[in-house]
N, C-alpha and C positions, 0 to 999 in steps of 0.2 A: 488797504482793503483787498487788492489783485492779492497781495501775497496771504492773506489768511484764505481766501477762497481756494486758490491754486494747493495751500496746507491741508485745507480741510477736505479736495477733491481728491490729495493722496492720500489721506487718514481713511476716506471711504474704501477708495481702489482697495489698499492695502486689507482693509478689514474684512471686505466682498472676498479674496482670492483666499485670505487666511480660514474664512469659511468654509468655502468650495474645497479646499485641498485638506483641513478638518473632517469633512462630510464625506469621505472617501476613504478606501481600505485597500490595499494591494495583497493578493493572495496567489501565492504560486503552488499548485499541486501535481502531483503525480499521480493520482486517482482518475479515473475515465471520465473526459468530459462529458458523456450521457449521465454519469450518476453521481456526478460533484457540480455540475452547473446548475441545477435546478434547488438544490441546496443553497447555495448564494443566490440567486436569485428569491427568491421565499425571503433569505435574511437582508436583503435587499428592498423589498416590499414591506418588511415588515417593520423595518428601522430606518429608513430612509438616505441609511449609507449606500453609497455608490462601489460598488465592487468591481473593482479592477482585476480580471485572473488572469495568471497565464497559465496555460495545460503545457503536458507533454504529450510527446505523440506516442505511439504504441511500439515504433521501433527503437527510439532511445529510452521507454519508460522507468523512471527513476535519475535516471543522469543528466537528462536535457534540462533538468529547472534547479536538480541540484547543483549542479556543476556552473550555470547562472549565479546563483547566487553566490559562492564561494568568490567567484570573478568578481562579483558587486559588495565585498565584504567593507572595503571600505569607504563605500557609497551606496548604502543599501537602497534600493526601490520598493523591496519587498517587507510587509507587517508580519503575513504569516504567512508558514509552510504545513501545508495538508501534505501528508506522505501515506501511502498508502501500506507502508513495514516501517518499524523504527528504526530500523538500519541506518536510514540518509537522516535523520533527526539525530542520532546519534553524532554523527560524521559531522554535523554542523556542531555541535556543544563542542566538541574534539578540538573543533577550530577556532572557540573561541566566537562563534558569530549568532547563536543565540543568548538568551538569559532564561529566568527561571521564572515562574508565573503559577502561582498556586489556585489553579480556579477554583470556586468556591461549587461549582457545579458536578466538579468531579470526586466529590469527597467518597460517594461511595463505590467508583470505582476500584477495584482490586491493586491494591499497590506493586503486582508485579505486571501492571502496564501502563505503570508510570517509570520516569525519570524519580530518583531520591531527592535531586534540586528543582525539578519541574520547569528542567530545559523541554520538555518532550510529557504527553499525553496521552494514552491510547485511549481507544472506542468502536466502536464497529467491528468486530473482526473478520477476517476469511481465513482458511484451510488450504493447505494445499491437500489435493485429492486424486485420487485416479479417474477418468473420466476414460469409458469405453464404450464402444460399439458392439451391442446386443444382437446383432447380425454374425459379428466375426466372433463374436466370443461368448459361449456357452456362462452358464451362470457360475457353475465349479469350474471354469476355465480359470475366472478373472481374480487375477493377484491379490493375495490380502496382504502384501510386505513390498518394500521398495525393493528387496533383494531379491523377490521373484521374479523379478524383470531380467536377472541374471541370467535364468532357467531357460534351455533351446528353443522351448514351445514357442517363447515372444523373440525370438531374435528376428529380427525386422521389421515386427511387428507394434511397437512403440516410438515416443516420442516426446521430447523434449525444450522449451525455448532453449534460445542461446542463452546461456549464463553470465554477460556480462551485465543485462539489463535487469530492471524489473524485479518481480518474487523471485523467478527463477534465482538472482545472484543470492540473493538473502539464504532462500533452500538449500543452495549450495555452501553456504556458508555456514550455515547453521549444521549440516551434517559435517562439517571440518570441526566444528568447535564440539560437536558432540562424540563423532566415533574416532578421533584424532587425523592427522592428515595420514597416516599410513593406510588406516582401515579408508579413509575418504577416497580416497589416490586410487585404491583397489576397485571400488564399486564403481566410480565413472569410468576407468580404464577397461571394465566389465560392461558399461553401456556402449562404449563405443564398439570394442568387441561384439557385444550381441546384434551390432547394428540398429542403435537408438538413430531417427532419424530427429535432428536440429530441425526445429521451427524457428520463424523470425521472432514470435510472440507467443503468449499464451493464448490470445484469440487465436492466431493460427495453429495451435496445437488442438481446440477444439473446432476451429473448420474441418481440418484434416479429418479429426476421427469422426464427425458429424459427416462427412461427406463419404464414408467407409472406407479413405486412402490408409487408411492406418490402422490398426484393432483399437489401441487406448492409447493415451496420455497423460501428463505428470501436469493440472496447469492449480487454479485459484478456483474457490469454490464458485465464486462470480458466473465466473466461464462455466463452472461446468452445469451449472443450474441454469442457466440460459439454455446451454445446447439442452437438457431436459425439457426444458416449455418449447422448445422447437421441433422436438423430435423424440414418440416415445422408444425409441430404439435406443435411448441414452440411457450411460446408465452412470453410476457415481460411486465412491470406494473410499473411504480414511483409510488408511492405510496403516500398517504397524501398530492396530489398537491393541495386540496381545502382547507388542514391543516397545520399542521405543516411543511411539504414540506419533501422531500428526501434524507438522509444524502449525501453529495459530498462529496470526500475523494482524494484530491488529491497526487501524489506520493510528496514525500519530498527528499532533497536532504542538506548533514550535513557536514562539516569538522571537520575533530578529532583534537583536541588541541596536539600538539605537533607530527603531522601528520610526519611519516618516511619520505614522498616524497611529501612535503606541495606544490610544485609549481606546482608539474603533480596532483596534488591534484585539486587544484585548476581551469586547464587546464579541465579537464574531466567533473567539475561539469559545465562548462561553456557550454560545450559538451550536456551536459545532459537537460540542460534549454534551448535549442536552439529551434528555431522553427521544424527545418529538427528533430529533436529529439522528439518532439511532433508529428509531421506528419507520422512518423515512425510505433509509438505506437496506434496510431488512426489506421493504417489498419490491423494492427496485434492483435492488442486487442481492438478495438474499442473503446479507450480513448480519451477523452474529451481534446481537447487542451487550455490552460490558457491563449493563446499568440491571437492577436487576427489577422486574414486573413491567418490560418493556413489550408491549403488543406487540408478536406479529405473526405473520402468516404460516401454516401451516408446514410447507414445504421446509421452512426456515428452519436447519438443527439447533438445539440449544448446545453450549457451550459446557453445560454440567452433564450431557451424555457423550460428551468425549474425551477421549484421552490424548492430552496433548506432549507435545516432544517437552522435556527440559531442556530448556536453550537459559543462556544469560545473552540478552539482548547487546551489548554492550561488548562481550568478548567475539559477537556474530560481526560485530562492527569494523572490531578490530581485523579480525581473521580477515573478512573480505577485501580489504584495503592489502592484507600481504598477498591475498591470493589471485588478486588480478591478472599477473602474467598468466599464474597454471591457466585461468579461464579464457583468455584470450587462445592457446594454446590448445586446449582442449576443443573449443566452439567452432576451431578453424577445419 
């Protein structure tokens, strides 16, 4: 009798822990925790799964949770990876450490921000943009091309994150794969010449020009639409719309191969691609929804009035990965 109770008191144990560790999701993003936390939490409340996140911080953004995971490849902790560019979504499938996941939510999604195997998923988008100070800079002052930033008038007068982290590496990468590395090589070689000043981050590139230390900056529409509701002295710019057009970067969304909690895994990303999850993000960070009659607010651009860069997501991936020394190099 001892031994069937002491049987039946592990069979519980066991089943009670099997639950609890079922009932729970681990999700690692690169996205700002003001405007990815409130997100999980809603999906959280609303399903009764337990979310586990880990953030990045804003000085290693994009590498702190990817660079995590790569180290945890085979022992993974993490369900899902929220990425804020598919650059590091990419970089996982590369290595073999996500899988492919066809949500049924994303069907009318645009298939060039998707993955062809649905390692990776985009939603949400942002821009990178010019973001200037209407004090320092007249209204025909302010650049309509990244190559005007070459021009005397801004030599000292702009500024940039470091390129190893974050959109910044992506945007840099993304103009290697579009103008080749010769023409690439020439134009940052031209910013450091005209005296682009290095920010830590893209927030810090719109504190700067928000606090009038700098005329304008290169950062994420995020950023720059926040310094707007802070300050009507701000002002905002796409850049290259009569050229090459604007990089768009949409968030991505990844399953980890061999995912602890594959099904709540899977539940969340479904969460995450949803329209209310795009409408979400549009009034909190004024991001571009992918879905299309998705409400939102005013200030918010839509995606069908602009002109965006041709990038292959995939060859931006590759290139970054060769171009790390230049960036290190460059950033110093």
């Amino acid at each position: 009798m001892k031994s069937i109770f002491l049987a039946t008191l592990i069979l519980l144990t066991f089943l009670s822990c099997s639950k609890e560790k079922n009932n729970e999701v681990t999700v690692y993003t690169t996205v700002d925790q003001i405007f990815s936390e409130p997100i999980l939490k809603d999906f959280e409340k609303e399903t009764g799964i337990k979310v586990k996140a880990i953030y990045d911080t804003e000085e290693t953004k994009s590498t702190g949770v990817l660079n995590r995971i790569i180290a945890e490849k085979d022992n993974p902790h993490c369900d899902v990876f929220w990425s804020g560019d598919p650059i590091r979504a990419i970089v996982l499938k590369n290595r073999g450490i996500t899988m492919g996941y066809d949500s049924a939510v994303a069907q009318d999604i645009p298939q060039q921000f998707k993955d062809p195997a649905h390692h990776w998923i985009g939603f949400s988008a942002r821009a990178r943009v010019l973001v200037y100070n209407k004090k320092l800079l007249k209204a025909d002052e302010v650049p309509d091309s990244i190559f005007d930033l070459l021009e005397p008038q801004y030599k000292g007068k702009f500024a940039i994150a470091n390129p190893l982290f974050g959109t910044t590496s992506f945007h840099f990468a993304s103009l290697f794969s579009s103008l080749g590395d010769k023409k690439a090589k020439e134009l940052f070689a031209g910013f450091k010449k005209n005296g682009v000043l290095i920010a830590t981050s893209n927030g810090d590139v719109k504190k700067r020009v928000l606090n009038g230390e700098i005329a304008c900056g290169l950062t994420d529409t995020d950023d720059a639409f926040t310094a707007m509701e802070e300050s009507k002295d701000m002002g905002v710019v796409f850049l290259d719309q009569k050229g090459m057009g604007s990089l768009v970067m949409p968030n991505t969304v990844s399953l980890m191969k061999n995912a602890p909690h594959m099904s709540n895994g899977k539940r969340i990303i479904d969460y995450l691609l949803s329209k209310e999850s795009e409408r979400k993000l549009a009034i909190s960070s004024a991001q571009m929804p992918l879905h299309k009659g998705v409400k939102i607010p005013k200030n918010v651009p839509s995606l069908d009035n602009i002109v965006p860069m041709k990038v292959d997501y995939a060859q931006s991936a590759k290139k970054l990965e060769e171009i790390q020394g230049y960036l290190k190099t460059w950033g110093e």
